[in-house]
N, C-alpha and C positions, 0 to 999 in steps of 0.2 A: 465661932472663930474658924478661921482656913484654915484647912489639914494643909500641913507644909510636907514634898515627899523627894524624895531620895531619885536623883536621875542618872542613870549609867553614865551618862558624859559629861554632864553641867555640875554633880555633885550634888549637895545636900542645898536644898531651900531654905530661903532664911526670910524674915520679913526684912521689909527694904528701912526701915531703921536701926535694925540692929546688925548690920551687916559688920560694922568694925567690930563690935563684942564678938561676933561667932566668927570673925577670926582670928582674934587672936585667942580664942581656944581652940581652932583650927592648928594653931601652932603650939600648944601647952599639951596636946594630947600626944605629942611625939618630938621630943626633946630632941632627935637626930637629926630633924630637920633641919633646915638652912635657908631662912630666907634670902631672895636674892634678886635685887631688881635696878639696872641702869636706866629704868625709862619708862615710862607708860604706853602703852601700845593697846588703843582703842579700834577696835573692828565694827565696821555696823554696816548693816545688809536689810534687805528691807525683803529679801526671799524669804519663802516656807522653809526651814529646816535648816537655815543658813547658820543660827545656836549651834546645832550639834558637830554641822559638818566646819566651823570656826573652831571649836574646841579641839578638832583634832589638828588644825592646822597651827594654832597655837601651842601645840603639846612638840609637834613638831619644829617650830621656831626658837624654842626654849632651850633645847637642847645648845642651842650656839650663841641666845640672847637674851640677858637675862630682861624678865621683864615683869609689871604688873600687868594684866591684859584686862579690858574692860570690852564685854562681847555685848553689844546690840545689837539686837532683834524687833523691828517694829512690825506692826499690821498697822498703816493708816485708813485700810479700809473698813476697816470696826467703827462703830460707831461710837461705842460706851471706851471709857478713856481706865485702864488698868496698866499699873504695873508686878514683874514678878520679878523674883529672883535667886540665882543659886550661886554658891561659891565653894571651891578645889583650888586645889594645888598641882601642878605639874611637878613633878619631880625626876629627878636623873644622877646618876650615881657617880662619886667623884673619889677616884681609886680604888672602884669597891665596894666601898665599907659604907661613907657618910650620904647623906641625900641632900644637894641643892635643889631648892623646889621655888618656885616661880608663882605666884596667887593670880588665880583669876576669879572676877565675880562676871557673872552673864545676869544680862537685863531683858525680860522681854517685856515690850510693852503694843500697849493698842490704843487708837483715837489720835487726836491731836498730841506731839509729842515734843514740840519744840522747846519750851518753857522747862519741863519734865528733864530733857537731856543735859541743860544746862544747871538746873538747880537739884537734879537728882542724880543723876546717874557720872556726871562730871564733879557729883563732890566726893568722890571716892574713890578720884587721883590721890597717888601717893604725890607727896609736896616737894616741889621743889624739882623737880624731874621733869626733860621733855616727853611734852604729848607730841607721838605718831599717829597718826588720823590716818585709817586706813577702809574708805570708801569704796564699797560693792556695790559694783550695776550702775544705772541708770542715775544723773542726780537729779534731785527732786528739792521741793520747798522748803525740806529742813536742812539746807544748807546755806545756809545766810549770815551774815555778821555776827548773831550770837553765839552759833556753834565755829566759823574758823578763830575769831578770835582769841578762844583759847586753845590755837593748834600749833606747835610750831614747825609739824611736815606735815602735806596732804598726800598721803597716797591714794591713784584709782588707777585703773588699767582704760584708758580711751577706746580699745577694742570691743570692750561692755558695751559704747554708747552708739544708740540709732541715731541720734543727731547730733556729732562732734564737732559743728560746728560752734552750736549754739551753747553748746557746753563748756569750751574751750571759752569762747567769750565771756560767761560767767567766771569760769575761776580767775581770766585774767584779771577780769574788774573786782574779783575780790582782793591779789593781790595787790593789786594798788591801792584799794583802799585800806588796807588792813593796818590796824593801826600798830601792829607791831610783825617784825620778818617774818613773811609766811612761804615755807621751801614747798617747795609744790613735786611729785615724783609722777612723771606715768611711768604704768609699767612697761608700756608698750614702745618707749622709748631705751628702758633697761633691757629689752628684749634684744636692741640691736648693738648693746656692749661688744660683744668679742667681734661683733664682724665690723664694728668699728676701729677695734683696736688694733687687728687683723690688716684691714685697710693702711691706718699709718704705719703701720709696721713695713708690709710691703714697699711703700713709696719711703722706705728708708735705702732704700738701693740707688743709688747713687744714678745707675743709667733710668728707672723706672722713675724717680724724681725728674729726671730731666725732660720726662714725655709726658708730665702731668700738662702741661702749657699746651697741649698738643690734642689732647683727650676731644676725641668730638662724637661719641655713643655711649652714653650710660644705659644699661639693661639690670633691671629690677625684677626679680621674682618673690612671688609672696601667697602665704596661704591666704583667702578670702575675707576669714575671719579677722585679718591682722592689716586694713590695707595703713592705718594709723603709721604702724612702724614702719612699712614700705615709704610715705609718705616722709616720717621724720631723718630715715636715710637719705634720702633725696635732699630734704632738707640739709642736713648737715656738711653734707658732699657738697653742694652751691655756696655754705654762708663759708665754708672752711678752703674754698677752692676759690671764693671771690667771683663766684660768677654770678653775671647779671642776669634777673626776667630776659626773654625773650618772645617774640609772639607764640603764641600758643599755635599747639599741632594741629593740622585738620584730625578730627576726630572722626572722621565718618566710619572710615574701618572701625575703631574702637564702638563705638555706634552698633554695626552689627555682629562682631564678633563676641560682645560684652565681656573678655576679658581685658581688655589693654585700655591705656589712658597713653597719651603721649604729654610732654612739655619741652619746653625748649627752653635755649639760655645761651647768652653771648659770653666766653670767655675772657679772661682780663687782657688779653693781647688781641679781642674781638674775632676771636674764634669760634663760627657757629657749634651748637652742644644740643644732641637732641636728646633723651630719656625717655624709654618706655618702660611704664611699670606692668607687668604681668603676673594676674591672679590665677593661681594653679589651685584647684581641691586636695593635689596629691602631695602639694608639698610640702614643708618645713613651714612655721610661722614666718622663718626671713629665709630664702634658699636659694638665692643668686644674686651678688653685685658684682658688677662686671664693668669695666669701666676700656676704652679701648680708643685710641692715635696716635698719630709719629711711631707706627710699625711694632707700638708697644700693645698689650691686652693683659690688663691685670682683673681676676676671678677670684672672688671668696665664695664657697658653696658651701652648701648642708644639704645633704639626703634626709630625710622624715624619718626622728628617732632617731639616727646618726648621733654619737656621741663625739662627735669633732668634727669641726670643721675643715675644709681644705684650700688652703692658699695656692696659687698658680698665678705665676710670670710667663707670658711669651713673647719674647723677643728677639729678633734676627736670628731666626730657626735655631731658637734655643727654648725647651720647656724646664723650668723649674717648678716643684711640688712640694707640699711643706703641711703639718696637720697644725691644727688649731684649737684652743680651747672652747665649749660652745656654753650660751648662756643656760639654763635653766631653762624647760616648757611650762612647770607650772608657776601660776601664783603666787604661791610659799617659797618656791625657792625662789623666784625673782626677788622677792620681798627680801627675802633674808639676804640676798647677793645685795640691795641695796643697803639694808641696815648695815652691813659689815665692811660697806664703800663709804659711809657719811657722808660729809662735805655740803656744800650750798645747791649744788646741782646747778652751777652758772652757768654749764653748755648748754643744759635743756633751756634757761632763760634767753641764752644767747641765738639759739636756731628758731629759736618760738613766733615770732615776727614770721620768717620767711616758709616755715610749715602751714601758718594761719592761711597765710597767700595759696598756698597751695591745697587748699581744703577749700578755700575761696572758688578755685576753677573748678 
């Protein structure tokens, strides 16, 4: 028989049928506890080590959400098909005294795993609670109608993937086919929250609303890693501003300089609009929108690590400056910034079309 052993971060091993009996003596061994969970929040990673370094980002998530978390870990490069497993509680202190604690069991498995995640590792959803599907890196095979079907959000970060085009195309063709709502999250779309918010905030100025109709230079800055949310800004700023495709920029500068892309776009009163996006090493994931006509130039910025952002109006030799809330740099807290927003996420469905185009060029 397999020696089952004790893991500093994943908890005690349990064999994978008896996983509901050893917790609920998981919970009879300390009567102070408190179970507590609005949701199920599956994590799966298909990296070395992704188990441990999940566990604490889950420890961390709990604190604000209660949840049952279900951690996968696969090797599809194994050959021989094995599963393992262990299960803990997170706990955190509530006035004190009592402890609400949050149950995770972690799954690690190897070989073929498809069949395995639906009929094993998914029957140990707590019932009746939505599934968060929260997909790390790259996707691959085992994401196919058996596993979204029973999902009813996808989270993944689009900055993981080396080909977001072809990625993008799958989930959209999953959504459609799915036979039941499937909310889709990137994070790399959550990334651009405050300097989105930032943005209408600004053009709530009465004179700066008036020189939107006017706007003919969008300037984008953006770290490397992130051109996704560069791109979905852009996006947004054309589907929300009604402006039309235009011919595309000569590229050739971009060409050799290899930071800049250009694009163009006809405004709703047929106003040419050009947009350069510019990839910096040094900067912020999102560190410049800048939008600028009609004598106006409105500027959202972020410094790298900066904890706020900065608003600035200029107009007829007048500056105004104003700080800002900024999103979250990691992961976990984008993650959590989105669990604690809800909703269908109908902007990201609504921009999705016109980002596609532009990942297109």
């Amino acid at each position: 028989m397999a020696t089952l052993e004790m893991h500093p971060e994943l908890g005690r091993e349990v064999f994978v049928g008896s996983i509901d009996k050893e917790l609920r003596k998981l919970w009879e061994e300390d009567e102070a506890r408190t179970n507590a969970s609005l949701m199920n929040l599956a994590v799966y990673s298909e990296a070395p080590g992704a188990l441990e370094q999940n566990s604490a980002a889950v420890r961390e998530l709990t604190t604000e959400h209660a949840c049952r978390a279900i951690l996968i870990g696969i090797d599809r490069s194994e050959q021989d098909a094995s599963i393992r497993a262990w299960i803990t509680a997170h706990c955190h202190l509530l006035h004190g005294r009592k402890s609400v604690c949050c149950e995770q069991i972690s799954f690690a498995l190897t070989g073929r795993a498809t069949g395995r995640l639906r009929n094993t590792v998914f029957a140990h959803l707590a019932s009746d609670l939505p599934l968060i599907f929260w997909w790390q890196g790259e996707l691959s095979p085992i994401f196919e109608d058996r596993l979204y079907s029973l999902v009813d959000r996808f989270v993944f970060d689009s900055s993981e993937w080396a080909e977001p085009k072809a990625a993008f195309a799958t989930i959209s063709a999953a959504v459609d086919s799915a036979t039941r709502e499937l909310v889709v999250q990137d994070l790399a779309w959550t990334r651009s929250f405050q300097f989105r918010v930032s943005v209408a905030a600004v053009y709530d100025d009465p004179l700066v609303l008036g020189a939107l109709p006017k706007v003919d230079s969008v300037e984008i800055v953006y770290h490397p890693a992130h051109r996704s949310t560069a791109l979905q800004m852009l996006a947004w700023l054309a589907v929300q501003a009604s402006w039309r495709d235009g011919m595309e920029l000569d590229l050739a500068v971009t060409r050799r300089s290899g930071n800049k892309e250009g694009f163009s776009f006809e405004g709703a009163a047929g106003k040419s609009i050009t947009a350069t996006l510019t990839a910096d090493a040094s900067a912020a994931p999102l560190s410049l929108v800048s939008l600028q006509g009609g004598g106006v130039e409105v500027a959202i910025s972020r410094e790298a690590g900066a904890s706020f952002l900065t608003r600035r109006i200029k107009a007829s030799g007048h500056e105004i400056e104003s700080p800002g809330p900024v999103d979250p740099d990691s992961s976990v807290g984008l993650l959590g910034e989105q669990l604690a927003r809800g909703g269908k996420n109908s902007l990201f469905q609504k921009i999705m079309p016109r980002f596609r185009e532009l990942l297109e060029r």
